[in-house]
C-alpha positions in Angstrom: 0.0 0.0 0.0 1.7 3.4 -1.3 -0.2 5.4 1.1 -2.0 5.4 4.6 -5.8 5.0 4.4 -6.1 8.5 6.5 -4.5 9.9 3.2 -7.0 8.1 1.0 -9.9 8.6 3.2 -12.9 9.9 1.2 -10.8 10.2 -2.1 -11.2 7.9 -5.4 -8.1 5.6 -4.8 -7.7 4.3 -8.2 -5.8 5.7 -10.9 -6.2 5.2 -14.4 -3.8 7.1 -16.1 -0.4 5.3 -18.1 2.2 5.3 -15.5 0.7 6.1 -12.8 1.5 4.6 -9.7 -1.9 2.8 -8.0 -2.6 2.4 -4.5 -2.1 -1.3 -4.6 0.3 -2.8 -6.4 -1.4 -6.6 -7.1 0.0 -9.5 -8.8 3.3 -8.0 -9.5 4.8 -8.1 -5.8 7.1 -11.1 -6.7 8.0 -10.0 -10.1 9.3 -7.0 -8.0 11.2 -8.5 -5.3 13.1 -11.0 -8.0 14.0 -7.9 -9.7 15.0 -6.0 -6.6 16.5 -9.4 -5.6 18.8 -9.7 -8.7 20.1 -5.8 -8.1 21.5 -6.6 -4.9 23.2 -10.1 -6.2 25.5 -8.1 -8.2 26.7 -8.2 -12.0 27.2 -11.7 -11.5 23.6 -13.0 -11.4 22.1 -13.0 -15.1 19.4 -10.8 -13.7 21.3 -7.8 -13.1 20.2 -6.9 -16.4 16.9 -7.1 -17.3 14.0 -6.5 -20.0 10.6 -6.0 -18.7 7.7 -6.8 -21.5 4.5 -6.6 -22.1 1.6 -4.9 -23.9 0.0 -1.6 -23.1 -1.6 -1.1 -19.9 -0.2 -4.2 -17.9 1.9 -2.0 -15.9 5.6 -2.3 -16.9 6.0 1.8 -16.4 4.5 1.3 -12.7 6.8 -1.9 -12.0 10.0 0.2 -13.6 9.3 2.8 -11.4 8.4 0.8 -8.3 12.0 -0.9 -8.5 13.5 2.9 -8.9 12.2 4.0 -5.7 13.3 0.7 -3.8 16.6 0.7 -4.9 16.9 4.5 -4.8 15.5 4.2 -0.7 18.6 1.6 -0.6 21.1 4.3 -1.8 21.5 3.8 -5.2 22.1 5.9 -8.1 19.1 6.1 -10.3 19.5 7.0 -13.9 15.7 6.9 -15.5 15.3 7.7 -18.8 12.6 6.7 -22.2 13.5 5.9 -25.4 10.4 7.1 -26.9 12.1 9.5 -29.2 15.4 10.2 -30.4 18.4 11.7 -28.2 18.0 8.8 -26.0 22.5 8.8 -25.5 21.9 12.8 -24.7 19.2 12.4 -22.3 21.6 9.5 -20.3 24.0 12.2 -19.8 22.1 14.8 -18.7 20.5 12.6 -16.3 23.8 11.2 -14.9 24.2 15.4 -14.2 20.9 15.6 -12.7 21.3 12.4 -10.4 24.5 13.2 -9.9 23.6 16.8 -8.2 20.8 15.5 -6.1 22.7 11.9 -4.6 24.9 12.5 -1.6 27.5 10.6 -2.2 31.2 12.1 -2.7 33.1 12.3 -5.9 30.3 12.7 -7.9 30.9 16.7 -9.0 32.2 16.0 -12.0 29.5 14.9 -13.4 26.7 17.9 -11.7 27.1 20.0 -14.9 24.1 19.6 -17.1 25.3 18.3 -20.8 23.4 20.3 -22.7 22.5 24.4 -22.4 20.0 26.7 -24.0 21.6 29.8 -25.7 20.0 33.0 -26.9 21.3 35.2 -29.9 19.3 37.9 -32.1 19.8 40.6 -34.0 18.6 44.4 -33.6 18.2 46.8 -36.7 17.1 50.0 -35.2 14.1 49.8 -32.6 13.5 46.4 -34.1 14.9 43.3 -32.0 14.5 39.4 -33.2 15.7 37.3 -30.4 16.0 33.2 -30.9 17.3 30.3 -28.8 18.3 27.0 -29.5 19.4 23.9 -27.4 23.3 23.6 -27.8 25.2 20.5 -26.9 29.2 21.7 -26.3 31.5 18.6 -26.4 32.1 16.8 -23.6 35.1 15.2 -22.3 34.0 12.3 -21.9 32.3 9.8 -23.9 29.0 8.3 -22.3 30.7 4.9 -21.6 33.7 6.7 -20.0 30.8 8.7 -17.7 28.9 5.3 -16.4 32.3 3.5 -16.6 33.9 6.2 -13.6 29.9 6.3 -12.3 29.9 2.5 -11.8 33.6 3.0 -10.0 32.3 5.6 -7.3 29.4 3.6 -6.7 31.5 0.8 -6.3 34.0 2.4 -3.7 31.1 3.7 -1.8 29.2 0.0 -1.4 26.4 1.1 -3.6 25.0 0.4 -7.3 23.8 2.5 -10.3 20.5 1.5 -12.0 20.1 2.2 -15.4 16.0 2.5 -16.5 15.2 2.7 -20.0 11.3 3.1 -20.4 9.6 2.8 -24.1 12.6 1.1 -25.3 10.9 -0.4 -28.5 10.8 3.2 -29.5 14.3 4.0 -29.3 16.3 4.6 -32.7 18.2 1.2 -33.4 21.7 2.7 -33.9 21.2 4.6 -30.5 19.9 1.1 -28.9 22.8 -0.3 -30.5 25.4 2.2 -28.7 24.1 1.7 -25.4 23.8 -2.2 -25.7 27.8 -1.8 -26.6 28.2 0.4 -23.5 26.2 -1.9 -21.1 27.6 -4.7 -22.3 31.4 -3.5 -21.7 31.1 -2.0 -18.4 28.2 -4.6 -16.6 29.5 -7.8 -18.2 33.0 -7.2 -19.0 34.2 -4.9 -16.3 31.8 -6.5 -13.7 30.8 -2.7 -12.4 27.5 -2.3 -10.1 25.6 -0.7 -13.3 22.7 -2.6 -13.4 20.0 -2.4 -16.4 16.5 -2.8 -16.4 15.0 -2.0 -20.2 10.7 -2.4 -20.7 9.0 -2.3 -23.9 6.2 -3.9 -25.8 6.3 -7.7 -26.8 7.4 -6.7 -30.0 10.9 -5.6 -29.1 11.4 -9.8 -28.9 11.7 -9.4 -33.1 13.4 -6.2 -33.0 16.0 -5.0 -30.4 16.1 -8.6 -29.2 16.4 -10.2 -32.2 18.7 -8.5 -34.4 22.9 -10.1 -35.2 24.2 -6.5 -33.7 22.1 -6.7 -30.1 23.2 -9.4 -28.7 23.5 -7.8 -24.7 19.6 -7.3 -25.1 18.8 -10.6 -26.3 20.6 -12.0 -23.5 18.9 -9.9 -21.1 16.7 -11.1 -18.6 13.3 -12.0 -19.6 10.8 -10.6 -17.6 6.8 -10.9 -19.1 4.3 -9.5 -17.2 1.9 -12.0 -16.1 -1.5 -11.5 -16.7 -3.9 -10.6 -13.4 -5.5 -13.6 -12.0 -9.3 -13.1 -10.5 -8.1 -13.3 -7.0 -5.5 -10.5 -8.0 -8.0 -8.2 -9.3 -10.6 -9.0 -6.4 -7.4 -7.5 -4.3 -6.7 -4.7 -6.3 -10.6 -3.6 -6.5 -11.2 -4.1 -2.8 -8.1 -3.5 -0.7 -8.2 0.4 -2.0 -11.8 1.0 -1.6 -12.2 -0.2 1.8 -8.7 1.9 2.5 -10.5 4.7 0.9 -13.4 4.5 3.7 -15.6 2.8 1.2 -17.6 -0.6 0.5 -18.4 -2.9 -2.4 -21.0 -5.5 -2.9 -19.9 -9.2 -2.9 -21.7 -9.8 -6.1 -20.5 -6.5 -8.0 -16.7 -6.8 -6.6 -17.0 -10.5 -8.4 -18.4 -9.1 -11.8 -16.0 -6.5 -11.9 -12.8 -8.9 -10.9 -13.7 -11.1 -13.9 -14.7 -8.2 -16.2 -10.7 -7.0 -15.6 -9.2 -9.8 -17.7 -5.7 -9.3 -17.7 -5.1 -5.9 -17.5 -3.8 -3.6 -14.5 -4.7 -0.6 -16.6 -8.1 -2.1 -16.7 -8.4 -2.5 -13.5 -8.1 1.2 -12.2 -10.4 2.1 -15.2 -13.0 -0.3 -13.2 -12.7 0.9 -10.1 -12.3 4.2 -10.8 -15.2 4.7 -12.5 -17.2 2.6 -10.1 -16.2 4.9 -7.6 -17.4 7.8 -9.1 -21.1 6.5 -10.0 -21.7 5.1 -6.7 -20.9 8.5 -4.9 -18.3 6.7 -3.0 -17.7 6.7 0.0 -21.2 7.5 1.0 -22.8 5.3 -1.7 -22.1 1.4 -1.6 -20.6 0.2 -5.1 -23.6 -2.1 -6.5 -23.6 -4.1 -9.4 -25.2 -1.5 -11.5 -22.1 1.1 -11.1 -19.9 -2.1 -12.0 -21.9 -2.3 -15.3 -21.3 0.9 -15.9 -17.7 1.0 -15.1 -17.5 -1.7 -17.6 -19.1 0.2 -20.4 -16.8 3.2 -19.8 -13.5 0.9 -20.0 -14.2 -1.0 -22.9 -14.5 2.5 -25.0 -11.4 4.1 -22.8 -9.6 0.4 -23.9 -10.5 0.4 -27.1 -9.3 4.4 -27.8 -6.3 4.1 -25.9 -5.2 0.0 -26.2 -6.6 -1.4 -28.9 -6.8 1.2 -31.5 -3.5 2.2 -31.2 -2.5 -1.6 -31.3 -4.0 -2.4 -34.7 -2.2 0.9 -36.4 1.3 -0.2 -35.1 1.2 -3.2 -37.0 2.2 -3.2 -41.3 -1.2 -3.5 -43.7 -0.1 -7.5 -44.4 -0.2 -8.1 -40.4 -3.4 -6.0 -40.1 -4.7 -8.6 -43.0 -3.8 -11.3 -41.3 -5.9 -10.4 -38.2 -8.9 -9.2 -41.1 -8.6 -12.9 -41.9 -8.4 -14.5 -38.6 -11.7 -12.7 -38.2 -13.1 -13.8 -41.4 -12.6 -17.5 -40.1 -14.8 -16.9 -36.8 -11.4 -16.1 -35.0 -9.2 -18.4 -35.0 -7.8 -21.3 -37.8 -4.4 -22.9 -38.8 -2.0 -20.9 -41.1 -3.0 -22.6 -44.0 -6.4 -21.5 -43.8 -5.1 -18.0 -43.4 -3.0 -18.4 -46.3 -5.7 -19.1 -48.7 -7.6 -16.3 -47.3 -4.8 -13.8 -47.6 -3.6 -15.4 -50.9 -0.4 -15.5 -49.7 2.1 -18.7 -49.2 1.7 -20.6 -46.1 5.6 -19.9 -45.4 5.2 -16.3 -45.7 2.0 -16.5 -43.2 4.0 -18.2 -40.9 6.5 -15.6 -40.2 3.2 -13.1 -39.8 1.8 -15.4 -36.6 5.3 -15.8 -35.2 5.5 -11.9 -35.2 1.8 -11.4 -34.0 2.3 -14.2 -31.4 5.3 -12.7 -29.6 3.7 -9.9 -30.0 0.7 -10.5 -28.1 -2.1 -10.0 -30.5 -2.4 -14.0 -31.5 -2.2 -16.6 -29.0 -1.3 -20.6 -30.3 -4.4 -23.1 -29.4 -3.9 -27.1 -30.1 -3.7 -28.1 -33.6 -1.8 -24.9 -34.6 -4.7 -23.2 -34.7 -4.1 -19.0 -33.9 -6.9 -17.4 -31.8 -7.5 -13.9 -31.2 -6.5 -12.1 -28.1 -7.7 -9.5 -26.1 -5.4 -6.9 -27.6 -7.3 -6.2 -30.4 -10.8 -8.1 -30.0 -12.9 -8.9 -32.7 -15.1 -5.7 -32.7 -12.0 -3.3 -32.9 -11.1 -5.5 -36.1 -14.8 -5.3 -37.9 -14.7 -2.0 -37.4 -11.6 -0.8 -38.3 -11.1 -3.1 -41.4 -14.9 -2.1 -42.2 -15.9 -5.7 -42.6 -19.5 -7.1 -43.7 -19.2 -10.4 -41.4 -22.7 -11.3 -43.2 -20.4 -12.0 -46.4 -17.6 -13.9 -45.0 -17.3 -17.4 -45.9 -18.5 -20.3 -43.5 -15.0 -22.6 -42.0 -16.3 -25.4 -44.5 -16.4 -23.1 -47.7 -12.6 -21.9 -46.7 -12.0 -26.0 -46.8 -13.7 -26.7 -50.3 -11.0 -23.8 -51.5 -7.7 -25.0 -53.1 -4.4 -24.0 -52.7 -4.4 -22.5 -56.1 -7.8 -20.2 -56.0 -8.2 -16.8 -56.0 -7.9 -15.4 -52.1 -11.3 -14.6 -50.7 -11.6 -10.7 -51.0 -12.4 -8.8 -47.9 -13.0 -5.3 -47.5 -10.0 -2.2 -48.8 -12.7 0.5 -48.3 -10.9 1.2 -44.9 -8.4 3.8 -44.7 -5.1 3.7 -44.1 -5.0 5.5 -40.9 -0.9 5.0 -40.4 0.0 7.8 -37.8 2.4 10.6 -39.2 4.4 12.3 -36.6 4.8 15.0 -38.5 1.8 16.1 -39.6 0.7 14.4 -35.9 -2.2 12.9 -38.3 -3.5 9.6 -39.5 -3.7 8.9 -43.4 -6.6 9.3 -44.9 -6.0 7.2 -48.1 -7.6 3.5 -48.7 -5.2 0.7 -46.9 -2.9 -0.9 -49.2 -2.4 2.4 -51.3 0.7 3.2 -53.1 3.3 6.1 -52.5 3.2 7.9 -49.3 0.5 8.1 -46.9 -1.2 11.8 -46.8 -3.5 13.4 -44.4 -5.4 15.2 -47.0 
């Protein structure tokens, strides 16, 4: 429990927001503590380097930053950092000069001054003025391995450890990821110097980061998956806060909103959240019509902020392949996919591996591919603007042979690839030539 129930009293204890840490932290407690666990052990124990995975909303950002604090209450030296855009070398520097200013521990000066400085310059022609600044990065003396190199020594001569958090690292630019692995890789394994790493990203870093010839340190990181939430976990989570919060939930709506949660932490504070908020908690009892209503309200906030984005991160062939999956009442073998996609069955294959790893297939008996919660069925009609009245029946896909024309399915839906720079989704038909446009 983060904080005492006289704290919480009369407030909504839940919070929904990405990141944010929730008043109980349920069915993560011994990932934690095998994290923490491995810190401590040294650069000896495999663990000391780590890669926490998962898909959006099952809490990797709240478990990053719950191992920060415990290691940081220990007297560590906590370097936190995301990789979500580029600069991610820069920002590692400035926050060695940032933790280095705050920690208490000697020797550390040289490292106080920030990295990079904002200037100013401007012109004046008569009583006009134009005045600009820019963010300036002077050389440094010292390369970023040579600054955690002398970091990991000082902490080592003082009996402490550095910890190294990289956040959103399937975001990070691959020659920049590359560096850093290089970096890590030298001091932690070769030198054997207290800089411990602890990476998260989605599942999809597995094929990327993890899998590529030049990144070997992170594919020999630490796995570390985050387990989905059983029902007793979400029970926990839904009524340990509210009681802590001075209110009260029904036996029979704390049940239907545990098994509504799925696997999902993110879920979970939606739930109870909005639960909260319709039953006029604390002074109302949470029944099982504000749990129906709390369900409503997630699956559209899940939708918009998980699934959604989900389905647009993946290529147009991998979108297809979940189009098809559909078309097959949601699940069937690769072959069967293959002749709905009109693509060869090796090609498919290499499309579930990636989807499987990634979390949006899951592998049933027979080698049949299901559908997870990810991107559910309804996220997939709508988006591919399918007419499931039209789809073929499981025996008409069987009386097809390898040779037929694919079974068409709807193209009427538009591309809707996000473009950072125009911060806009395309508006031309999926599958469309030449570069995507927002009008």
């Amino acid at each position: 429990m983060n904080d005492s129930a006289e704290a919480l009293s009369g407030r909504n204890p839940f919070s929904p927001g990405f990141g944010k840490a929730p008043v109980s932290l349920v069915g993560r407690d011994e990932t934690i503590d095998d994290l923490c666990e491995s810190l401590r052990a040294g650069p000896d124990d495999e663990r000391f380097t780590s890669m926490v995975m998962g898909i959006r909303g099952s809490g990797k950002t709240v478990m990053l930053t719950e191992v920060e604090d415990r290691m940081a209450s220990e007297g560590w030296l906590v370097i936190s950092v995301d990789g979500a855009s580029s600069g991610l070398l820069g920002r590692i520097s400035d926050m060695i000069g940032q933790a280095s200013r705050e920690h208490e521990t000697p020797d550390l000066e040289r490292f106080a001054a920030p990295v990079s400085k904002a200037t100013s310059t401007g012109i004046k022609l008569g009583p006009y003025r134009k005045v600009w600044s820019a963010q300036t990065n002077p050389p440094q003396d010292m390369s970023l391995r040579e600054r955690l190199t002398i970091l990991a020594r000082i902490a080592q001569q003082h009996d402490i450890g550095v910890l190294l958090t990289v956040d959103e690292l399937h975001s990070a630019e691959k020659d920049e990821a590359r560096r850093l692995a290089n970096d890590l890789q030298h001091i932690t394994q070769r030198k054997k110097l207290p800089l411990a790493f602890v990476g998260a990203g989605l599942l999809e870093i597995q094929y990327t980061l993890m899998e590529g010839k030049k990144n070997t340190f992170f594919k020999r990181c630490n796995p570390c998956k985050m387990a989905p939430l059983s029902v007793p976990d979400a029970i926990q989570g839904l009524r340990v806060p509210i009681e802590y919060a001075g209110g009260s939930i029904d036996d029979d709506a704390l049940l239907a909103a545990a098994r509504s949660v799925g696997d999902s932490p993110y879920r979970l504070q939606l739930i109870g959240h909005s639960a909260w908020k319709v039953a006029n908690a604390p002074h109302g009892a949470i029944d099982e019509f504000a749990v129906s209503q709390a369900i409503h309200h997630a699956d559209e906030v899940v939708a918009r902020n998980i699934s959604e984005p989900a389905f647009y991160d993946l290529s147009s062939t991998e979108q297809q392949y979940l189009e098809s999956l559909v078309m097959l009442g949601e699940q069937g073998t690769n072959s069967r996919i293959a002749t709905v996609m009109g693509k060869d069955e090796r090609d498919v294959r290499g499309i579930a591996r990636r989807l499987d790893l990634a979390g949006y297939i899951r592998r049933q008996s027979g080698k049949a591919a299901a559908l997870t919660t990810l991107v559910p069925r309804e996220i997939i009609i709508q988006e591919c603007d399918l007419d499931i009245a039209d789809t073929p029946h499981w025996a008409e896909i069987d009386t097809i042979g390898p040779s037929a024309p694919h079974i068409p399915s709807s193209r009427s839906a538009a591309c809707r690839r996000w473009m950072p720079r125009s911060k806009a989704y395309c508006v031309l038909p999926r599958n469309h030539s030449g570069r995507c446009r927002s009008r």
